[in-house]
PyMOL Python script that loads the backbone (N, CA, C, O; Angstrom):
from pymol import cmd

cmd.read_pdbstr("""\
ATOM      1  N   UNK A   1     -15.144  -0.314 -15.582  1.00  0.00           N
ATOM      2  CA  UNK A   1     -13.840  -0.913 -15.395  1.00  0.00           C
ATOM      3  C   UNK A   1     -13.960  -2.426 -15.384  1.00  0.00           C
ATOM      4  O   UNK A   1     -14.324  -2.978 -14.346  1.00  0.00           O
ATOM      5  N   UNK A   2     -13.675  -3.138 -16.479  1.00  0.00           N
ATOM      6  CA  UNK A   2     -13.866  -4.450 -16.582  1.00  0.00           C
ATOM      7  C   UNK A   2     -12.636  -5.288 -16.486  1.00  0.00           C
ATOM      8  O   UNK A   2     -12.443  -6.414 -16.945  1.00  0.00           O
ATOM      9  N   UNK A   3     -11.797  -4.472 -15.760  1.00  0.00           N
ATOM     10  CA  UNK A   3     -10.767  -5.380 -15.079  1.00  0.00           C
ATOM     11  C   UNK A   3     -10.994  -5.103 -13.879  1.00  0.00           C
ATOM     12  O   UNK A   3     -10.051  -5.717 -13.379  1.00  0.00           O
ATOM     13  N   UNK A   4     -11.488  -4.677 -13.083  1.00  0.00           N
ATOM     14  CA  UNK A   4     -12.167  -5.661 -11.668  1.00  0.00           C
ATOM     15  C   UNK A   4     -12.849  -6.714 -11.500  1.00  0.00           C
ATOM     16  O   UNK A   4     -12.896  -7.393 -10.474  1.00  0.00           O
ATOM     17  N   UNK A   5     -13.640  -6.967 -12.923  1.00  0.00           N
ATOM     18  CA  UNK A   5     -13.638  -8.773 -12.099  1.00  0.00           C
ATOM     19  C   UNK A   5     -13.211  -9.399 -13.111  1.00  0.00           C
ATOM     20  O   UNK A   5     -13.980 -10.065 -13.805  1.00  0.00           O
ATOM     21  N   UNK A   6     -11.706  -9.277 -13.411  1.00  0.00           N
ATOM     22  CA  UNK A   6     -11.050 -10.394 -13.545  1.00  0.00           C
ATOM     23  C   UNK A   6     -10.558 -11.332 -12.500  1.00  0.00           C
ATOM     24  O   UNK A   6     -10.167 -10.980 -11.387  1.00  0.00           O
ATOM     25  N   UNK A   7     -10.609 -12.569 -12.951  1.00  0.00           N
ATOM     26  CA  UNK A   7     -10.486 -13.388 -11.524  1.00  0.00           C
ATOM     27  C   UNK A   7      -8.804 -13.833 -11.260  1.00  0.00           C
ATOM     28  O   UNK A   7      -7.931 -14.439 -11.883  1.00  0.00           O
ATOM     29  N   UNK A   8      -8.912 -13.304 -10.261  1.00  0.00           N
ATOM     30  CA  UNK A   8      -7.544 -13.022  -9.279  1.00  0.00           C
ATOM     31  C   UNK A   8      -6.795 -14.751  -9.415  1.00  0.00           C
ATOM     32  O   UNK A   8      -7.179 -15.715  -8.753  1.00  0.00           O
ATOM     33  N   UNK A   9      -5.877 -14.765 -10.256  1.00  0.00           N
ATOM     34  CA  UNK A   9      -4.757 -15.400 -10.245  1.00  0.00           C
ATOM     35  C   UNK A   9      -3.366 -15.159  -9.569  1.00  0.00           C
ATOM     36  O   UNK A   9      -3.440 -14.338  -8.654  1.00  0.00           O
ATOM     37  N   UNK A  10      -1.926 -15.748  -9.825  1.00  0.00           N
ATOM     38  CA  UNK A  10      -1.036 -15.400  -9.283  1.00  0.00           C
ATOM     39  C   UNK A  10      -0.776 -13.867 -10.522  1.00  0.00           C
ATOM     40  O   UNK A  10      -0.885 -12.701 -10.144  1.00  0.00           O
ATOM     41  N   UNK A  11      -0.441 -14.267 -11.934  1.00  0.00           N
ATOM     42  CA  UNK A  11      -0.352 -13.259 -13.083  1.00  0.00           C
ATOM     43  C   UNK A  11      -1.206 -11.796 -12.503  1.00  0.00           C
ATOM     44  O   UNK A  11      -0.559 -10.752 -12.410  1.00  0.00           O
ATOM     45  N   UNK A  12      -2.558 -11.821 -12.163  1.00  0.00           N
ATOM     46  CA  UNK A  12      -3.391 -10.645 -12.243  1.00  0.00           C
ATOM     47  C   UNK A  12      -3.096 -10.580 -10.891  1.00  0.00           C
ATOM     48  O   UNK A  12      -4.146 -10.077 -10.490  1.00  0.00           O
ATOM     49  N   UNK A  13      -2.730 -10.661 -10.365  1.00  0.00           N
ATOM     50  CA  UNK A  13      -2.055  -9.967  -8.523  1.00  0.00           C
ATOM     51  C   UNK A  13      -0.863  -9.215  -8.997  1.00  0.00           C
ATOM     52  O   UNK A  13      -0.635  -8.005  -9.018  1.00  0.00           O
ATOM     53  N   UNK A  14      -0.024 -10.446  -9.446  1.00  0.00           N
ATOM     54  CA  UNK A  14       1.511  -9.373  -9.747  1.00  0.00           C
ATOM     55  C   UNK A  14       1.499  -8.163 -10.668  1.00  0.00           C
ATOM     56  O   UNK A  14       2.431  -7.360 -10.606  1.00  0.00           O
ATOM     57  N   UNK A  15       0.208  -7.941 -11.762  1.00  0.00           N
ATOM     58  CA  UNK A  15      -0.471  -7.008 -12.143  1.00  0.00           C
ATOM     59  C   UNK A  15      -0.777  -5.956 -11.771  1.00  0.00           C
ATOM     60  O   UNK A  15      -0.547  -4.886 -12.334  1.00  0.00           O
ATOM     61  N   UNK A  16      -1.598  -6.222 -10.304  1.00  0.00           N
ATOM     62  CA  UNK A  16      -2.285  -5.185  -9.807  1.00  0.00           C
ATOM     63  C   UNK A  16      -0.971  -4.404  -8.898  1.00  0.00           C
ATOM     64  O   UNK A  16      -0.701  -3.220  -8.692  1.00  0.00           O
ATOM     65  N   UNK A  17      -0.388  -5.584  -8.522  1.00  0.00           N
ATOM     66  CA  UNK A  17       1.011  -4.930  -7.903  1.00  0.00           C
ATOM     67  C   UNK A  17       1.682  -3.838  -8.774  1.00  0.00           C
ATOM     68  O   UNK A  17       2.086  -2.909  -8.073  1.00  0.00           O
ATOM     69  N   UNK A  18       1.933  -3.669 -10.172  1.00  0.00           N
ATOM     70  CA  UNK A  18       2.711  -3.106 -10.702  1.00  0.00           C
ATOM     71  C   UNK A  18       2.089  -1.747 -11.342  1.00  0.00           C
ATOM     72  O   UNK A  18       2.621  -0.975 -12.139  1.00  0.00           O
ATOM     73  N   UNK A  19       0.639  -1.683 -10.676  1.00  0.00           N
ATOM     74  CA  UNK A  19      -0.341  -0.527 -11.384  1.00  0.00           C
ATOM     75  C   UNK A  19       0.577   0.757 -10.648  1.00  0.00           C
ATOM     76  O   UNK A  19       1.408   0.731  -9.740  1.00  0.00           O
ATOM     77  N   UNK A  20       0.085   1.750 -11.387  1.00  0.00           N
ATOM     78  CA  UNK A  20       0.583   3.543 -10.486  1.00  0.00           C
ATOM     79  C   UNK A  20      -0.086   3.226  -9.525  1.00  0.00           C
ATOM     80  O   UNK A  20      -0.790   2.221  -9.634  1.00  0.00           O
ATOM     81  N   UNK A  21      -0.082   3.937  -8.347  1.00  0.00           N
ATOM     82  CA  UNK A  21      -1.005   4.452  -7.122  1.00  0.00           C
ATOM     83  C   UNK A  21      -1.981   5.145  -7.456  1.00  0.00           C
ATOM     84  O   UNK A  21      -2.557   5.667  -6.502  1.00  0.00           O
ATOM     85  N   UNK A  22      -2.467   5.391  -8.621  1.00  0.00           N
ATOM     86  CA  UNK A  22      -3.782   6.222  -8.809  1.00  0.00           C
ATOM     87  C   UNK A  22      -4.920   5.080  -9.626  1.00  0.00           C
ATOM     88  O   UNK A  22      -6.145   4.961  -9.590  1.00  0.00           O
ATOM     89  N   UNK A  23      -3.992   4.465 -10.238  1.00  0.00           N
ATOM     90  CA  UNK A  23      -4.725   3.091 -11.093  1.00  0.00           C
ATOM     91  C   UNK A  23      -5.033   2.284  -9.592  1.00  0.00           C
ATOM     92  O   UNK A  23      -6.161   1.817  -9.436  1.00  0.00           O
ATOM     93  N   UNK A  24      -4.215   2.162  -8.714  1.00  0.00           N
ATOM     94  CA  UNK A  24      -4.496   1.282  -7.757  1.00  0.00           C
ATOM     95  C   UNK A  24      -5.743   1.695  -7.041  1.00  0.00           C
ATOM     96  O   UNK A  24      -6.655   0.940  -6.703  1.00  0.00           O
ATOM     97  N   UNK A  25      -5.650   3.350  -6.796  1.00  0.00           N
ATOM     98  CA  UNK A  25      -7.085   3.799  -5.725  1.00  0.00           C
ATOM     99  C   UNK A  25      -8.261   3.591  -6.242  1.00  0.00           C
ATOM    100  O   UNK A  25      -9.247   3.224  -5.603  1.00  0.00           O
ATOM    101  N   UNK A  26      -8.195   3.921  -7.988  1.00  0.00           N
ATOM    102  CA  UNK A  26      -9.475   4.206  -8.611  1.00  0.00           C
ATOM    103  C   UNK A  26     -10.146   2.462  -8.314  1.00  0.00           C
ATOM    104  O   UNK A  26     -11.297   2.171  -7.987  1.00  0.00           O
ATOM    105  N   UNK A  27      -9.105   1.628  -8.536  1.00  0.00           N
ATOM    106  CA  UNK A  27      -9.965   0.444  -8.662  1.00  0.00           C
ATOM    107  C   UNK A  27     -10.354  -0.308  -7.486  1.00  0.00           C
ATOM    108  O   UNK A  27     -11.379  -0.991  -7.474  1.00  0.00           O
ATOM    109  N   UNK A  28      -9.339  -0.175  -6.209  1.00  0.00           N
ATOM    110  CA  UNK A  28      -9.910   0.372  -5.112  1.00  0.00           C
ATOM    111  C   UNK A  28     -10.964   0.498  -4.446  1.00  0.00           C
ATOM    112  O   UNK A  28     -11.492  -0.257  -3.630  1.00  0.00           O
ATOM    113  N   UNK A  29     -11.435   2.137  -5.081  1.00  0.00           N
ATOM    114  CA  UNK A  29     -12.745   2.671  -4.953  1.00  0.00           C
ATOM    115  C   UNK A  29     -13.235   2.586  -5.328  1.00  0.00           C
ATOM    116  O   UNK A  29     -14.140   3.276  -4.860  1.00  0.00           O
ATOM    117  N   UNK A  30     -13.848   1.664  -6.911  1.00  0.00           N
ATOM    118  CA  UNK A  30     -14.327   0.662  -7.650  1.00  0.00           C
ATOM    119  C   UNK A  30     -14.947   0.003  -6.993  1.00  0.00           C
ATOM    120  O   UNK A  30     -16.130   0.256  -6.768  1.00  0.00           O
ATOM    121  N   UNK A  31     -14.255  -1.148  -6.442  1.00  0.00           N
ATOM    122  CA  UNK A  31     -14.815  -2.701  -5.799  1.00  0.00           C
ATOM    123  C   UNK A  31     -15.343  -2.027  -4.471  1.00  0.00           C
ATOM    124  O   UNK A  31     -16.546  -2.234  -4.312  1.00  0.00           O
ATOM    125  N   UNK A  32     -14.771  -1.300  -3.512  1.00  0.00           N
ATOM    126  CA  UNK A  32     -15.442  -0.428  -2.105  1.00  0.00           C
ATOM    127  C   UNK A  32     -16.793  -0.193  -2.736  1.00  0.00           C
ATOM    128  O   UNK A  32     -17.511  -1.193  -2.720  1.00  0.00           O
ATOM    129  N   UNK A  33     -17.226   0.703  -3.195  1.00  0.00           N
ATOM    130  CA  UNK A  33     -18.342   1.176  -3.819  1.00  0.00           C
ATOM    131  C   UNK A  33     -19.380   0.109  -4.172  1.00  0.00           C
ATOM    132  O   UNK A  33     -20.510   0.123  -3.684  1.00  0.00           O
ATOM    133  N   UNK A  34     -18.891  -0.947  -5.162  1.00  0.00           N
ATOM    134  CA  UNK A  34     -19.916  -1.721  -5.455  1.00  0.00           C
ATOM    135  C   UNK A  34     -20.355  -3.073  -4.246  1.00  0.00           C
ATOM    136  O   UNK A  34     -21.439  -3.653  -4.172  1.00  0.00           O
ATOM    137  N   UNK A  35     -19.032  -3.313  -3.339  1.00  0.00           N
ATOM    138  CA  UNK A  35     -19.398  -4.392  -1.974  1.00  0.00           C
ATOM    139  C   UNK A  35     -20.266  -3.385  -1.245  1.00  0.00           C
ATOM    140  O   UNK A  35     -21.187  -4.031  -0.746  1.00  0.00           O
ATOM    141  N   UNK A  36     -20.402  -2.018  -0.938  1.00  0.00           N
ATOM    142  CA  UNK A  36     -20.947  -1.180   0.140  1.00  0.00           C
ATOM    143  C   UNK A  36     -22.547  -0.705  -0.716  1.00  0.00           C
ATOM    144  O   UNK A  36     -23.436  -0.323   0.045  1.00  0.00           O
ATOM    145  N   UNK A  37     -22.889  -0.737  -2.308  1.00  0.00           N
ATOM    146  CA  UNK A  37     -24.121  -0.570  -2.900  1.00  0.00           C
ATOM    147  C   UNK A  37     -24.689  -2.123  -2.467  1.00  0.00           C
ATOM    148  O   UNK A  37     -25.826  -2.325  -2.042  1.00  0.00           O
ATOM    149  N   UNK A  38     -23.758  -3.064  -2.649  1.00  0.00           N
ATOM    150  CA  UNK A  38     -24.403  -4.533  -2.437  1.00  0.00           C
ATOM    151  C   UNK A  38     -24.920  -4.909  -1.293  1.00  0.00           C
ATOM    152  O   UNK A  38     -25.947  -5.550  -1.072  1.00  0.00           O
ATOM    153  N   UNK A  39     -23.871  -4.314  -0.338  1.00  0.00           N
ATOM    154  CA  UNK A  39     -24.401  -4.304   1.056  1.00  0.00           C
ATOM    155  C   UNK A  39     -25.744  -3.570   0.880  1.00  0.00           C
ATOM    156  O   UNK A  39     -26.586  -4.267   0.313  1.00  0.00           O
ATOM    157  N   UNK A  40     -26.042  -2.666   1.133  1.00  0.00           N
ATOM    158  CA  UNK A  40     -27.228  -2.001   1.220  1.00  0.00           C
ATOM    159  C   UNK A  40     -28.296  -2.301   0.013  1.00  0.00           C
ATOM    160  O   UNK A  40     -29.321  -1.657  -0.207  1.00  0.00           O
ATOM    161  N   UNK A  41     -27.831  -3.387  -0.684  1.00  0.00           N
ATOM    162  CA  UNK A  41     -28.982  -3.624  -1.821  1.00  0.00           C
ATOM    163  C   UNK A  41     -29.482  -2.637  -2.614  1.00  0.00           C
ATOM    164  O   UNK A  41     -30.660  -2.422  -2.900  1.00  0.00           O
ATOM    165  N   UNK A  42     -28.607  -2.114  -2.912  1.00  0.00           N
ATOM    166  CA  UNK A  42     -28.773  -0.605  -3.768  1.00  0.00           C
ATOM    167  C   UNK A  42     -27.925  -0.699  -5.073  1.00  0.00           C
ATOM    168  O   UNK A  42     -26.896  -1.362  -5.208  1.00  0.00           O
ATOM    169  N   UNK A  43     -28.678   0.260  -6.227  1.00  0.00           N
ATOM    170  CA  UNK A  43     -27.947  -0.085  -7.636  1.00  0.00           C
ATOM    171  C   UNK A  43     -27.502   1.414  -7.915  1.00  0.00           C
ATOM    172  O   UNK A  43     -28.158   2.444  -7.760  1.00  0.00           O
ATOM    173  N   UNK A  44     -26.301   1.257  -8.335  1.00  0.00           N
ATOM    174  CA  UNK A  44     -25.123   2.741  -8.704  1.00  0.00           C
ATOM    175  C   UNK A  44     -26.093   3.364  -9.712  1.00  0.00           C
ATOM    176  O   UNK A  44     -26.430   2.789 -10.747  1.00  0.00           O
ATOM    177  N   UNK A  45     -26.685   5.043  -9.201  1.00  0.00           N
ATOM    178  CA  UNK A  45     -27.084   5.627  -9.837  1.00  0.00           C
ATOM    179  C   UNK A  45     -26.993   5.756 -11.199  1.00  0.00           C
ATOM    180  O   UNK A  45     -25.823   5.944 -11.530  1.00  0.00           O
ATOM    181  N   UNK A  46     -28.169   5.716 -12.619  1.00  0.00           N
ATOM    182  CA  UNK A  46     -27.749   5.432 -14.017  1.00  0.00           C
ATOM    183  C   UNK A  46     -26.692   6.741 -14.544  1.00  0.00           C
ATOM    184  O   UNK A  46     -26.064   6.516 -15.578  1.00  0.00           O
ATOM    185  N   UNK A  47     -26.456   8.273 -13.770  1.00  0.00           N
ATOM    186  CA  UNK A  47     -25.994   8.910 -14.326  1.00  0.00           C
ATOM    187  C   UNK A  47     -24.203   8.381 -13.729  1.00  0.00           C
ATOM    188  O   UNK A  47     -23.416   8.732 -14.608  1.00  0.00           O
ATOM    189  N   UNK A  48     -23.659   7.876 -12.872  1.00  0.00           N
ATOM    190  CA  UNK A  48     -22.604   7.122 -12.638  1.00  0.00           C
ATOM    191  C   UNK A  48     -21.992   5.962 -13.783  1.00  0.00           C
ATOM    192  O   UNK A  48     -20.817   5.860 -14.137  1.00  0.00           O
ATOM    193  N   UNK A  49     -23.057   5.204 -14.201  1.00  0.00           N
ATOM    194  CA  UNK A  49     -23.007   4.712 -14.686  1.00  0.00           C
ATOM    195  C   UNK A  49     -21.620   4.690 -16.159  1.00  0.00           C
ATOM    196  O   UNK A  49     -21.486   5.690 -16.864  1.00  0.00           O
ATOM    197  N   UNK A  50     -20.839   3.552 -16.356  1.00  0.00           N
ATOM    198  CA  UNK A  50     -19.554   4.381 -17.504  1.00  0.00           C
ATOM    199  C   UNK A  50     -19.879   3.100 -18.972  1.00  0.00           C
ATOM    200  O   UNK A  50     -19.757   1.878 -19.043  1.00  0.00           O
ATOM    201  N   UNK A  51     -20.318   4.154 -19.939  1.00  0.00           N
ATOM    202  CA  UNK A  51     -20.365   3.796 -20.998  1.00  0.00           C
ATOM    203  C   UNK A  51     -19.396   2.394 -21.645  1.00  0.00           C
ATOM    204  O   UNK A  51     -18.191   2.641 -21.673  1.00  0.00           O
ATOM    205  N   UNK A  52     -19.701   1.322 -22.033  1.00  0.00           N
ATOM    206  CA  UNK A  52     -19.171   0.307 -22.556  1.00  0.00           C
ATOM    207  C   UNK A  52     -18.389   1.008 -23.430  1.00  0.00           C
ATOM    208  O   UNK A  52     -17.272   0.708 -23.011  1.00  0.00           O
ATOM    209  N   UNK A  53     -18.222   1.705 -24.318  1.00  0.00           N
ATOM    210  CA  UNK A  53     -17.370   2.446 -25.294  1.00  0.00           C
ATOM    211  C   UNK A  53     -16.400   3.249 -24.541  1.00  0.00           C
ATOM    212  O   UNK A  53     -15.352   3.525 -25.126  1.00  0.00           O
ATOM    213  N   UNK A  54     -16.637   3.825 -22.902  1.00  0.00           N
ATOM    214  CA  UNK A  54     -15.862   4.636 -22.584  1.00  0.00           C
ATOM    215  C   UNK A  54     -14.456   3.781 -21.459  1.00  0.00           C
ATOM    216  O   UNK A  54     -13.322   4.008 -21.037  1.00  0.00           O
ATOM    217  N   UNK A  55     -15.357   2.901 -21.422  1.00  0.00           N
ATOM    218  CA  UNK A  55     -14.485   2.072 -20.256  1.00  0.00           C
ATOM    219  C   UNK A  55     -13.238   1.455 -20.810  1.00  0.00           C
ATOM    220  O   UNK A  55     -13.261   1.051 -21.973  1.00  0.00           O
ATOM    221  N   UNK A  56     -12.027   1.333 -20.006  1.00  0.00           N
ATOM    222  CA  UNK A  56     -10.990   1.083 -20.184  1.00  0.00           C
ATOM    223  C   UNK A  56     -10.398   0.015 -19.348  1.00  0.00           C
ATOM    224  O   UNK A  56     -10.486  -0.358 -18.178  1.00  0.00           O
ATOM    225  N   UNK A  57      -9.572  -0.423 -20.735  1.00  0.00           N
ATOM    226  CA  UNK A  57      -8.569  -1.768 -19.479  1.00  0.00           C
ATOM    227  C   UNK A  57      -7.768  -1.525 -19.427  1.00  0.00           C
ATOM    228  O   UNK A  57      -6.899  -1.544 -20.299  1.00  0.00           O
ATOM    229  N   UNK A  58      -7.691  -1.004 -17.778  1.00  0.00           N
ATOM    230  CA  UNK A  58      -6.242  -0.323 -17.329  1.00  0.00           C
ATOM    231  C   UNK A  58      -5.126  -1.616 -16.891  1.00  0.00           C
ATOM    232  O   UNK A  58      -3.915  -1.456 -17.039  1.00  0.00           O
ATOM    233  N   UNK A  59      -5.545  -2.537 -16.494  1.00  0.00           N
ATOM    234  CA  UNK A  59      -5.146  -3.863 -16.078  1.00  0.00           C
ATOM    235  C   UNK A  59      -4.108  -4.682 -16.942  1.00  0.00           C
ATOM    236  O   UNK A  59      -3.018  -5.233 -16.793  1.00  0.00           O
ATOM    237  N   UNK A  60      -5.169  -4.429 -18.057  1.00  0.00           N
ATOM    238  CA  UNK A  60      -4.443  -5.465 -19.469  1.00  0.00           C
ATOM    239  C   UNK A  60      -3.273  -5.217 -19.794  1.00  0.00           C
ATOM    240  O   UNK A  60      -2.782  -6.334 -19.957  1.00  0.00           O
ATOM    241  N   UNK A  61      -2.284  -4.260 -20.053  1.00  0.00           N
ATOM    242  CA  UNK A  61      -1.039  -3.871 -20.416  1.00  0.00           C
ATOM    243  C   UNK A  61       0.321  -4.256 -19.430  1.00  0.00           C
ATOM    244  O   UNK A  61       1.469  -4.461 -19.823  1.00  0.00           O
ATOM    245  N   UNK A  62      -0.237  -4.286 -17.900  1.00  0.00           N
ATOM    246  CA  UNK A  62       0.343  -4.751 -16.783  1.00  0.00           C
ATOM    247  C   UNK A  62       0.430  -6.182 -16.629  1.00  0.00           C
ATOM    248  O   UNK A  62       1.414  -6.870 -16.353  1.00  0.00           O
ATOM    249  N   UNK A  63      -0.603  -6.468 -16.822  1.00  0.00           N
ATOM    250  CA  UNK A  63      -1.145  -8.301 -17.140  1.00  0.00           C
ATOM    251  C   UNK A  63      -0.137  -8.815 -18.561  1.00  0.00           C
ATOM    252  O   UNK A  63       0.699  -9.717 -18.597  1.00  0.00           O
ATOM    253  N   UNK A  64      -0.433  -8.183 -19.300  1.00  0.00           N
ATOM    254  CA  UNK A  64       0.548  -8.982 -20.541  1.00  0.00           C
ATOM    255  C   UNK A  64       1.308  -8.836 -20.488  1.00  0.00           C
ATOM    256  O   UNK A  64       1.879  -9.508 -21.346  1.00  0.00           O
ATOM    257  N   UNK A  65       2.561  -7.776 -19.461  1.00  0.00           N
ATOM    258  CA  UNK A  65       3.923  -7.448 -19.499  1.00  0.00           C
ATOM    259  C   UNK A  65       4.037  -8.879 -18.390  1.00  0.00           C
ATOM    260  O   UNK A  65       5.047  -9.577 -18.481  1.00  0.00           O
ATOM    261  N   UNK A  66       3.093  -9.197 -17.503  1.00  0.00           N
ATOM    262  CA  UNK A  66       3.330 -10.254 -16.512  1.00  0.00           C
ATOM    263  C   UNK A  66       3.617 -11.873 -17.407  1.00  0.00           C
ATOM    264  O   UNK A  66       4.419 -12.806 -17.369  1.00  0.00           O
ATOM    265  N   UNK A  67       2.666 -11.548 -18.006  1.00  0.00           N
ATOM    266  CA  UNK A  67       2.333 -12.847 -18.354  1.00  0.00           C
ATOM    267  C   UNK A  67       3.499 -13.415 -19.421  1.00  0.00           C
ATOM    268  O   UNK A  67       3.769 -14.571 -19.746  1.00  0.00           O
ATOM    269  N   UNK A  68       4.136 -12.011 -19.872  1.00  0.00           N
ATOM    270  CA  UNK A  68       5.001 -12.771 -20.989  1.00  0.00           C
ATOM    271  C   UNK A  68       6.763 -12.656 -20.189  1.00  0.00           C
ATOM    272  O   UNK A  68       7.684 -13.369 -20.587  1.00  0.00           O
ATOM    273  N   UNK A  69       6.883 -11.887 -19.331  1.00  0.00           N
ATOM    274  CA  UNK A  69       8.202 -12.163 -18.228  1.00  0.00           C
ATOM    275  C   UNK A  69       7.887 -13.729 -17.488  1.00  0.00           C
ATOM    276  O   UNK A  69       8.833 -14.408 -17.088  1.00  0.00           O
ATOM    277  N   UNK A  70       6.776 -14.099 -17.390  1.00  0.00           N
ATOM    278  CA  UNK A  70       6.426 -15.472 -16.813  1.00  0.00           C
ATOM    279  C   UNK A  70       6.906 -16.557 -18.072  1.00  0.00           C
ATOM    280  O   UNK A  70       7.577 -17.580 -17.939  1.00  0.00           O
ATOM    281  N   UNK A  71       6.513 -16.160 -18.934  1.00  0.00           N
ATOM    282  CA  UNK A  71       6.743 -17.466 -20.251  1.00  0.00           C
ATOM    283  C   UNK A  71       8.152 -17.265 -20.863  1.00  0.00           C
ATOM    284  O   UNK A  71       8.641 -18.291 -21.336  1.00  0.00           O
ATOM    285  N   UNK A  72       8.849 -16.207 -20.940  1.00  0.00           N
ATOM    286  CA  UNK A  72      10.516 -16.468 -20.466  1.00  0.00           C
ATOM    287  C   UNK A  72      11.074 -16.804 -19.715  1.00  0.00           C
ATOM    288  O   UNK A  72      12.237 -17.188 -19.838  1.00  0.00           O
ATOM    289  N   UNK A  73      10.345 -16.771 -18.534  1.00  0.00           N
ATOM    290  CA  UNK A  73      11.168 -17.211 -17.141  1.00  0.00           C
ATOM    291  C   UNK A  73      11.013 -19.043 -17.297  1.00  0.00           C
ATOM    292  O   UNK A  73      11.980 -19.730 -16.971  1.00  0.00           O
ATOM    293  N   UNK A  74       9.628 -19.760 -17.856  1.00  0.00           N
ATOM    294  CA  UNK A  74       9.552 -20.743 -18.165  1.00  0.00           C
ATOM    295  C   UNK A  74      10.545 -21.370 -19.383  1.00  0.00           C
ATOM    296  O   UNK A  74      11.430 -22.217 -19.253  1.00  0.00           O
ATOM    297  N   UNK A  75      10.230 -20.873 -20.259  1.00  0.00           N
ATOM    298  CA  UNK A  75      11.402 -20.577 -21.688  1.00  0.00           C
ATOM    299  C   UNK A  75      12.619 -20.882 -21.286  1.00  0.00           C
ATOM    300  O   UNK A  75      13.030 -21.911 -21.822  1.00  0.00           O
ATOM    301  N   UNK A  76      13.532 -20.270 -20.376  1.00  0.00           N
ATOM    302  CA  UNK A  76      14.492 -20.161 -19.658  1.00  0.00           C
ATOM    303  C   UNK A  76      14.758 -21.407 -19.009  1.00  0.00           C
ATOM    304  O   UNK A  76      15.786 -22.043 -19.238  1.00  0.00           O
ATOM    305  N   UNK A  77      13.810 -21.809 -18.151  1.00  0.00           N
ATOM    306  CA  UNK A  77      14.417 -23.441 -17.415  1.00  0.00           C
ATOM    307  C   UNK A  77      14.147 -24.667 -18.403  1.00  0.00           C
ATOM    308  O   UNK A  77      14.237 -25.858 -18.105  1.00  0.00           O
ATOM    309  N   UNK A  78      13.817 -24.160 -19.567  1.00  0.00           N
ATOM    310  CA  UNK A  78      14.003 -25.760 -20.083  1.00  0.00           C
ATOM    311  C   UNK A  78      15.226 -25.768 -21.233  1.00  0.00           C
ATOM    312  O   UNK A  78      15.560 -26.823 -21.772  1.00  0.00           O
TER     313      UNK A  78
END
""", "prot")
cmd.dss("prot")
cmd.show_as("cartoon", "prot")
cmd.util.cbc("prot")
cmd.orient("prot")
């Protein structure tokens, strides 16, 4: 999931705000998982592990609906 470390702006908050509740847990239990392997200095078993081909950006579609209601709303006051 390579929209967990995208770095948290105002756009990618109002993002994460607008995910389902299941997009919200998974990623969630994402970042939990990898602060609590870090804590313990431990690396996520290789069979856990999610294929670069399989991984998805669940983020991105939420993010660009943000980002472009933001550049009308700008659009708009001038």
């Amino acid at each position: 999931m390579r929209d967990d470390t995208i770095h948290k702006d105002e756009d990618v908050k109002a993002a994460i705000r607008r995910l389902p509740e299941n997009l919200y847990k998974d990623r969630m239990f994402c970042i939990k998982r990898a602060l609590d392997l870090t804590m313990r200095q431990q690396i996520l078993p290789k069979e856990q592990w999610i294929k670069y081909e399989e991984d998805k950006f669940y983020l991105e579609p939420y993010l660009k609906e943000v980002i472009q209601e933001r550049k009308e709303k700008e659009w708009a006051k001038k």
